[in-house]
C-alpha positions as MATLAB code, in Angstrom:
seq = 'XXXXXXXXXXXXXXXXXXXXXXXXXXXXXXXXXXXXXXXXXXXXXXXXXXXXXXXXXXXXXXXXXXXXXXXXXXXXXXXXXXXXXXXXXXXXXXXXXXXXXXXXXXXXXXXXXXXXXXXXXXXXXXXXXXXXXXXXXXXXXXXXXXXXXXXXXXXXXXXXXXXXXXXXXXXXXXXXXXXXXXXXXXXXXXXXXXXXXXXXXXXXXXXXXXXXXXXXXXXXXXXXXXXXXXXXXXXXXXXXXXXXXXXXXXXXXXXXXXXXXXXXXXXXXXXXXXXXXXXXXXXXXXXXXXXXXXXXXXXXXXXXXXXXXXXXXXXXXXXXXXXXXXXXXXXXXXXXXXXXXXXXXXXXXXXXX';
ca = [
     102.232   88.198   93.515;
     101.779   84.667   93.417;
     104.097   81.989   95.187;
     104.637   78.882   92.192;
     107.114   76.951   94.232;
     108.796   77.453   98.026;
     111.343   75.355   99.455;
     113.345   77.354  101.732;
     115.416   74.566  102.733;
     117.048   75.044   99.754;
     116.976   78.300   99.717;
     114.401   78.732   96.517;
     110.783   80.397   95.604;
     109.558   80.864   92.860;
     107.326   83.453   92.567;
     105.074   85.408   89.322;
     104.896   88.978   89.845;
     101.696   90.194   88.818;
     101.605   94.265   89.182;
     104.128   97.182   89.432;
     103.910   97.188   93.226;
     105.652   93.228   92.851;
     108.164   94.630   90.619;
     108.440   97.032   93.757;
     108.459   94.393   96.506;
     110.956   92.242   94.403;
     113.708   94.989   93.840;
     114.083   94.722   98.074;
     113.750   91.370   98.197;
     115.543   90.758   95.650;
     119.549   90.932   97.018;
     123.309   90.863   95.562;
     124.744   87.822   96.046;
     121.116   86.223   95.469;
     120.775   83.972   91.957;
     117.589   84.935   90.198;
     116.837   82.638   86.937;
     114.182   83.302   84.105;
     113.449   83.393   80.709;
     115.352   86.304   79.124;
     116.143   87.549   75.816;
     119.416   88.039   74.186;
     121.098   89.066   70.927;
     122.975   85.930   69.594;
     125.135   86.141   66.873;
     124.117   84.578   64.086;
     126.111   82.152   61.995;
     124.499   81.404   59.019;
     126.916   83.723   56.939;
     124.158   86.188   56.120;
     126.376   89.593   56.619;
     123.476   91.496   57.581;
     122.043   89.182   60.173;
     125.363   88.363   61.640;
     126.313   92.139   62.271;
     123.108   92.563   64.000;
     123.055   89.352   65.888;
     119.755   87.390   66.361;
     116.916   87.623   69.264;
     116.306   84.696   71.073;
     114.633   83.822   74.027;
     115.935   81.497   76.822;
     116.157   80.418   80.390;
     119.260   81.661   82.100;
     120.367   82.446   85.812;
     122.793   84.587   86.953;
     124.536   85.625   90.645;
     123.253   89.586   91.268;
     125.802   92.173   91.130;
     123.014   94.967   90.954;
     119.331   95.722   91.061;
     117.362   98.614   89.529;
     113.938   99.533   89.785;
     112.713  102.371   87.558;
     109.324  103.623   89.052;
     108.824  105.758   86.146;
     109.105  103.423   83.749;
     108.384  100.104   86.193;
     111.136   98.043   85.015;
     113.379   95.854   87.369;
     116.080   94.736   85.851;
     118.504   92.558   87.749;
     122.946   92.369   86.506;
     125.059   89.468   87.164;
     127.609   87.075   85.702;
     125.337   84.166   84.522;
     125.602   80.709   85.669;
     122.920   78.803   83.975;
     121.999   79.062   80.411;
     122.119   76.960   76.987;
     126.469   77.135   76.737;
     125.923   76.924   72.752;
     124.487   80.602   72.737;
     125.950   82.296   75.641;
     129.394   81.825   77.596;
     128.747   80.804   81.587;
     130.842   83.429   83.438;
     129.801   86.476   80.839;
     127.624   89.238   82.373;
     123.859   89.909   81.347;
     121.093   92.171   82.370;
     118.177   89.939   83.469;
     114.340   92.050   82.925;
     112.269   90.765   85.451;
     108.299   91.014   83.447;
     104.886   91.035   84.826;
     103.378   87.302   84.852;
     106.402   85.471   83.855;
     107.956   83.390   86.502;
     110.783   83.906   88.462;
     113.230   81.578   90.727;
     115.195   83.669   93.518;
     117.607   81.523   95.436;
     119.099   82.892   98.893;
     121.837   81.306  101.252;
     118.967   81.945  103.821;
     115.466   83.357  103.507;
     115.464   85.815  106.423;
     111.655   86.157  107.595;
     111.733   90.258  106.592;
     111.377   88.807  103.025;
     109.169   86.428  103.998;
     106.835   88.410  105.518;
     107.349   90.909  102.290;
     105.996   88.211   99.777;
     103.247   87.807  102.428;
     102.411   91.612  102.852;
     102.913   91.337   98.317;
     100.468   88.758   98.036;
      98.236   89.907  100.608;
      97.922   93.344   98.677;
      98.115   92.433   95.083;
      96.022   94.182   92.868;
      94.513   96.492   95.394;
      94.828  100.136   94.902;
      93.787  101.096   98.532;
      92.628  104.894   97.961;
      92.901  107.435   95.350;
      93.200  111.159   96.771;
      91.666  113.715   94.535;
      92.888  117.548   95.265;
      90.315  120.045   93.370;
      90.831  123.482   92.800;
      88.596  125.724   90.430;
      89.120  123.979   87.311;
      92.196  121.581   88.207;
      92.527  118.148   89.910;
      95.565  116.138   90.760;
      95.407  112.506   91.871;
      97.538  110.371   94.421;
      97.288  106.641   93.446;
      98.214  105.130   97.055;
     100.233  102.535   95.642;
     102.293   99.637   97.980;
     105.688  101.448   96.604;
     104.575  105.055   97.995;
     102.289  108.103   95.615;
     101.708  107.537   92.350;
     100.941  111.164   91.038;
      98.492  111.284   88.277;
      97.393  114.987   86.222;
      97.005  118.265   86.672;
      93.732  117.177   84.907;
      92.608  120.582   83.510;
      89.039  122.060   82.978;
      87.963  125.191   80.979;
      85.779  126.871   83.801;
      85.722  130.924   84.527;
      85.716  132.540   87.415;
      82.952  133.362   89.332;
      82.597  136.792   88.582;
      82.863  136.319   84.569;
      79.705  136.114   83.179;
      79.975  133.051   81.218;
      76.663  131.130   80.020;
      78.303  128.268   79.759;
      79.957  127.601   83.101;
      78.016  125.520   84.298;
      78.496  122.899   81.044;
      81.941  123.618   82.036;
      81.934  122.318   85.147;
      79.944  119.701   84.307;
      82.679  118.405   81.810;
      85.132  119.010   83.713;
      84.051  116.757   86.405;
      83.213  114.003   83.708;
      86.815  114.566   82.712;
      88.064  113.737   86.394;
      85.372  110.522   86.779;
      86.663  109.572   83.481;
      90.448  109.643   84.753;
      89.183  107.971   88.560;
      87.630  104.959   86.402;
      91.161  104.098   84.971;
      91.967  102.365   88.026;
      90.548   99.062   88.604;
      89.664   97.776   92.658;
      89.243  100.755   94.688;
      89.016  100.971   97.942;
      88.463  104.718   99.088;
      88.485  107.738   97.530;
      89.378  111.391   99.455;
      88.175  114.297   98.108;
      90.378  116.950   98.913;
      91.459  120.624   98.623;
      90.928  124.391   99.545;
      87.204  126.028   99.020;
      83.589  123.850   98.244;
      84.938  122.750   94.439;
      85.511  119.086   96.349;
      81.579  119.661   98.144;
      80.109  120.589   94.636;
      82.152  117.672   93.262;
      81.001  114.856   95.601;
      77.208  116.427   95.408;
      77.710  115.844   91.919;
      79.088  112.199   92.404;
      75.739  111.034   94.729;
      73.365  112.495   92.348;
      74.951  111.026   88.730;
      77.736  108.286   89.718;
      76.607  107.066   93.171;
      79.072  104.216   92.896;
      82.127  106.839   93.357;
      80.196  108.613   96.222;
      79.200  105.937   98.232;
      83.315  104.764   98.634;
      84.238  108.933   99.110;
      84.819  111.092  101.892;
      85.392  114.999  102.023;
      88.647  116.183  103.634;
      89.913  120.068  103.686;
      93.165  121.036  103.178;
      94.637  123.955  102.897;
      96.724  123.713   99.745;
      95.974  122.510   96.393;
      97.840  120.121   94.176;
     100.541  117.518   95.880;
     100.965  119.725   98.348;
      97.005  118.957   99.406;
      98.119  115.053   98.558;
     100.758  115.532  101.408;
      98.087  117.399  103.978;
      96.128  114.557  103.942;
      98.869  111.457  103.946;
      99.992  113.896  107.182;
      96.408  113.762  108.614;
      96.358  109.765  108.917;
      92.960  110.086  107.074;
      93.869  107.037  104.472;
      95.106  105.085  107.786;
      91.292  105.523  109.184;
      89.927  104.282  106.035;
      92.091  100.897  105.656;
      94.771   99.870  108.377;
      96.467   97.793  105.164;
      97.671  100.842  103.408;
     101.640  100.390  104.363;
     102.137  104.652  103.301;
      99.992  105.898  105.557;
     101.111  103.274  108.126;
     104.819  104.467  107.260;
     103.886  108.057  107.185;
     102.443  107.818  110.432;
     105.403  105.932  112.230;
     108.251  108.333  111.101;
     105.679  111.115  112.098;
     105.596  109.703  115.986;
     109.784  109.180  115.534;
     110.076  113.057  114.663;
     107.707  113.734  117.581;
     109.644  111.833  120.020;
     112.909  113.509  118.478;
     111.104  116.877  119.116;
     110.910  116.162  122.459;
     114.201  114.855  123.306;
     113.335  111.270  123.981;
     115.459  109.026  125.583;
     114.375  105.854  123.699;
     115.067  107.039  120.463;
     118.282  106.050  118.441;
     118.898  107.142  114.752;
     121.600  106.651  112.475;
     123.505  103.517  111.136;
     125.603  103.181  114.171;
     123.345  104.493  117.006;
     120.810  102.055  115.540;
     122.939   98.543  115.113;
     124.357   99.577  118.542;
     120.105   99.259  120.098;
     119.886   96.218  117.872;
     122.988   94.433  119.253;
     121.530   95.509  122.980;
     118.388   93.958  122.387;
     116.630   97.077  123.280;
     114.720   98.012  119.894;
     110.465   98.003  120.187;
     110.809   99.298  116.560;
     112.794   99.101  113.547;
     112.395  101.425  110.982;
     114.717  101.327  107.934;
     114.991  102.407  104.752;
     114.261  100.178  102.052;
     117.962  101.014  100.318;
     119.423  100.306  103.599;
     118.323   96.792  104.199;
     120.618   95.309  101.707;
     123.399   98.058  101.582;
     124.351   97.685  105.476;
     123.496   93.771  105.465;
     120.780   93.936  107.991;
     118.865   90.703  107.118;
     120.121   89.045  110.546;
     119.910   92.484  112.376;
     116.644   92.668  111.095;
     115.190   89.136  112.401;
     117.287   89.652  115.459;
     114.537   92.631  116.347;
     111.353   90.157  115.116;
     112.858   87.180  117.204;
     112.857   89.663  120.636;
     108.695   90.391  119.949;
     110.353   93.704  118.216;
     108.620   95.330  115.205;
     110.135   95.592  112.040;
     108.955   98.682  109.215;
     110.874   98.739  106.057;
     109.883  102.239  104.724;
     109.527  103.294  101.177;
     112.273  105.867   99.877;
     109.874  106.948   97.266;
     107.983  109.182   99.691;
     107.911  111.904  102.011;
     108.245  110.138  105.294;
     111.510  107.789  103.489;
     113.496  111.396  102.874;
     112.945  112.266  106.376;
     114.339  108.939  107.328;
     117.077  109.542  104.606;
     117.927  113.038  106.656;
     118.290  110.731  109.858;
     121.195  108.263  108.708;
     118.502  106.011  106.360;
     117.475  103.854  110.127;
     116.127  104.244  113.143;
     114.527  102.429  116.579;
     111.747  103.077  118.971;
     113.556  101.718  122.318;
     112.019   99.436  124.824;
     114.117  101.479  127.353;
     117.197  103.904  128.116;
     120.404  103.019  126.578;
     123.162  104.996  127.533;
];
């Protein structure tokens, strides 16, 4: 993410996502009521009298802004697109006041204008920026002859595979196992060196097939092996992803990975739960009702909740009393937990009755 223009005092940044994880960023930040302008595409209809061309309408390319009425992010297919009654545009091609569907792309700039930048969205450019293009740790479960990855992306896991070998078992007497293996773990590096910048990378899973693998990483790709570490779990595929988010063993290896940071803080809210803490409160009401008190340590909410209960002011309320704020990604395990509690939740400073 890069920042092109700021001026708060009137409300406006513009920024140029750069990777899926801003498209990410930008769907929260990103809120109805908010104008967004860019260049866009749209069908015009033509007017030249050719019959074909006018049925069909023409494809032309324009800057246009609109007032948000909706936001989607597609992590599958990493689109944001952004749906609003437009206010700014060339008025010989489109009517002001008609609704369009505005496709926020990777390096093309974009102007967001707010009412008021609350500092949660500050901060969330700033976390953006800070991160961009860094793909903190990739876990690799192995099992026999199959490997599954976890990209740790800013917008949760990324799952990547099966990848799938052609090795025997053991016991079969096979003469070439061994060139089996060998291509199978080619087949994995092959699929690890896809990813550009990273970090750390966890080998993981039941038995030795992660052992054998990283002995064979130090002795022909030394590169891999000198940013790995073993870890055993005791499952295979994403469950063995999930063992190790659980573990905190990504959160040892880089204190900037916001999952395992997440993962970690709903993990301590369930404990506290668990044991019947006082200074807890969860749900939407229980939660605003700490807020309004001034007795929230920690906020954490749910990254659908922040704009679908208007908690931009709640949510600088808790940062302007030394409080911590966590917006927490629904896209993983530790979000559906939070989901299960009311989608928000607070660490208290102290009893509240």
């Amino acid at each position: 993410m890069k920042i092109v223009n700021q001026n708060t005092k009137d409300g406006i940044i513009e920024l140029v996502p750069e990777t899926l994880d801003d498209l990410w960023h930008l769907s929260h930040i990103v809120e109805v009521g908010d104008n967004a302008s860019s260049k866009t595409t749209r069908r015009i209809q033509d007017t030249t009298g050719d019959k074909l061309r006018s049925d069909r309408g023409v494809k032309k390319t324009f800057y246009l802004g609109l007032d948000i009425e909706s936001i989607s992010f597609h992590l599958f297919t990493g689109k944001l697109r952004l749906t609003g009654v437009i206010t700014r545009g060339p008025e010989d091609l489109i009517p002001l006041g008609s609704h369009h569907t505005l496709e926020v792309k990777l390096n093309t700039p974009i102007t967001i204008k707010k009412e008021r930048w609350p500092n949660w969205a500050i901060n969330r450019i700033q976390q953006a920026i800070d991160a961009s293009k860094k793909l903190s740790a990739i876990i690799v479960v192995l099992e026999d002859d199959t490997a599954t990855l976890g990209l740790m992306r800013q917008f949760g896991i990324e799952y990547y595979g099966p990848i799938k070998g052609h090795v025997s078992g053991k016991r079969i007497v096979d003469k070439n196992r061994q060139k089996n293996i060998i291509q199978f773990y080619e087949k994995v590096i092959e699929s690890i060196n896809k990813f550009d910048s990273i970090q750390n990378i966890i080998l993981a899973g039941p038995g030795f097939v992660k052992n054998d693998f990283y002995d064979y990483l130090k002795d022909k790709h030394n590169d891999l092996a000198k940013i790995s570490i073993i870890e055993p779990t005791g499952s295979g595929g994403r469950n063995g992803i999930s063992e190790v988010l659980k573990k905190g063993t990504v959160e040892k290896l880089t204190s900037e990975n916001r999952v395992a940071l997440e993962m970690a803080a709903i993990d301590n809210l369930l404990s506290q739960i668990g044991r019947n803490s006082s200074k807890v409160a969860y749900g939407v009401k229980e939660t605003k009702n700490a807020i309004n008190l001034g007795a929230v340590s920690q906020l954490l909410i749910l990254d659908t909740k922040v704009a679908s209960e208007n908690m931009g002011e709640a949510m600088d309320m808790v940062e302007n009393m030394k409080g911590d704020v966590m917006v927490i990604s629904s896209e993983h395990e530790g979000g559906k937990q939070l989901e299960s509690l009311g989608g928000m939740a607070a660490i208290l400073r102290y009893e509240i009755a």
